[in-house]
C-alpha positions, 0 to 999 in steps of 0.5 A: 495517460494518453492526454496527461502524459505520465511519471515525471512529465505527467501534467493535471487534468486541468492543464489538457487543451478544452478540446481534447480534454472534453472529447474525453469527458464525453467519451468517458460518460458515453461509454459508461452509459453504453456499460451500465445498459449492457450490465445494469439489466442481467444485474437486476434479473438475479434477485440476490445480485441486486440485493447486493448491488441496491442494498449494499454496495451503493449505500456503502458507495456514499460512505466511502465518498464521504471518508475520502472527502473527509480525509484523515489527520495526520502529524507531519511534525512526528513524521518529520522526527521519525524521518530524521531518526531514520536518516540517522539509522539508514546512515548507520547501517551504510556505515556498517555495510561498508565496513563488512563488505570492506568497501563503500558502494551503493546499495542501491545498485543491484549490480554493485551489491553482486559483485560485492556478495558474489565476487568478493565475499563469495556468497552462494548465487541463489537465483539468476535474473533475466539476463543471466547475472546473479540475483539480489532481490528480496527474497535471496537476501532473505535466504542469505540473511539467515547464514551471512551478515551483510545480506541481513543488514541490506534488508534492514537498509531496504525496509528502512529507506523505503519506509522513510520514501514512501510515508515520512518524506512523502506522507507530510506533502500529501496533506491538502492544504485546504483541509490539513488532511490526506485523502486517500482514494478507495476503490470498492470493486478492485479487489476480488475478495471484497475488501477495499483498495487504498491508493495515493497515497496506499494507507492500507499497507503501512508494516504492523509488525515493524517497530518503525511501521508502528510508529508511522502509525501513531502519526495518524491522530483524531482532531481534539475532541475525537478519537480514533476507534479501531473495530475488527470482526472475530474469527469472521470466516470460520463464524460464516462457516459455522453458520452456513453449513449448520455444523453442530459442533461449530456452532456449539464452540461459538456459542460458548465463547 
């Protein structure tokens, strides 16, 4: 951030004057060095960390490399259909938030939707922000929504729009114009239990139980002559725990399907 700036003005790596830009590059390596001589030996030292290290996570580091090279297929013709159909639905929803709250306003802006829901429609103030006004997050419409109508079609209207911003306007701009593919990145050691981190764009967090984040889904495909397998381990955990704590009557349940 410091050489490249950030958010709208954050120009590319490529674009940092040589000088600084090297400065960096060798100050990036050096201090990685100085990391690997600290960490690298207390590694080795614990035979099962350096099992886990030398046999697993390297090898896996390759794969995973050779993933975000590869990149996956994406069909920004279906994205931009379901953009346009969503465009329709978010326009249809704003028209009936209008007629509920018997005004147009923004429903975008927190500030207008609490005078809207508290002021005119007189709703219960659930939760207060930092400074001091009533709150409209999510999780208060959630719980209006299960009583009230409009709260219920704001949620609607939010889960839409950011479907719509995040994956069908976005997805389709992503696609490297070399490859004809997006290319996600992975980071291996991110997450705490293990699992891989997906960023620029997040595959890993598009809705599974949503009609909409379903379809977002189908626009993922496998180049002619290929298929897309979808593979998921069964009762992973409690199979681990049959296993390490040896208990009889688990084992047995596994074992007999």
């Amino acid at each position: 951030e410091e050489l490249c700036g950030k958010g709208a003005k954050q120009i590319g790596f490529d674009q940092v004057d040589i000088e600084r830009a090297a400065t960096y590059a060798a100050e990036d390596a050096d201090v990685t060095l100085r990391v690997h001589q600290v960490l690298h030996p207390q590694v080795t030292r614990e035979p099962g960390l350096s099992r886990i290290y030398h046999d697993i996570e390297m090898p896996a580091r390759e794969v995973i490399w050779r993933i975000e090279r590869n990149g996956i297929l994406v069909d920004s013709a279906v994205l931009a259909q379901q953009s346009h159909e969503m465009g329709q639905k978010i326009m249809a929803l704003e028209a009936q938030a209008y007629e509920l709250a018997g005004q147009p306003f923004n429903l975008a802006s927190p500030k207008q939707l609490a005078e809207i829901l508290f002021t005119k429609q007189s709703l219960p103030i659930k939760k207060k922000t930092p400074s001091g006004g009533p709150s409209t997050d999510e999780e208060v419409l959630t719980e209006l929504a299960l009583d009230y109508p409009l709260p219920k079609l704001l949620l609607e209207h939010r889960s839409l729009s950011k479907l719509k911003g995040t994956y069908t306007d976005k997805l389709p701009r992503q696609v490297n114009p070399q490859t004809g593919r997006v290319h996600t990145h992975f980071a291996q050691a991110a997450v705490v239990t293990g699992r891989l981190a997906s960023s620029d764009p997040n595959l890993q967090n598009i809705p599974v139980r949503s009609e909409e984040g379903r379809k977002i889904r189908t626009a993922f495909i496998a180049p002619a002559g290929h298929s897309i397998v979808s593979a998921d381990y069964s009762q992973i955990e409690l199979r681990i725990m049959a296993h390490l704590s040896g208990d009889q009557r688990l084992k047995e349940a596994f074992a007999h399907g």
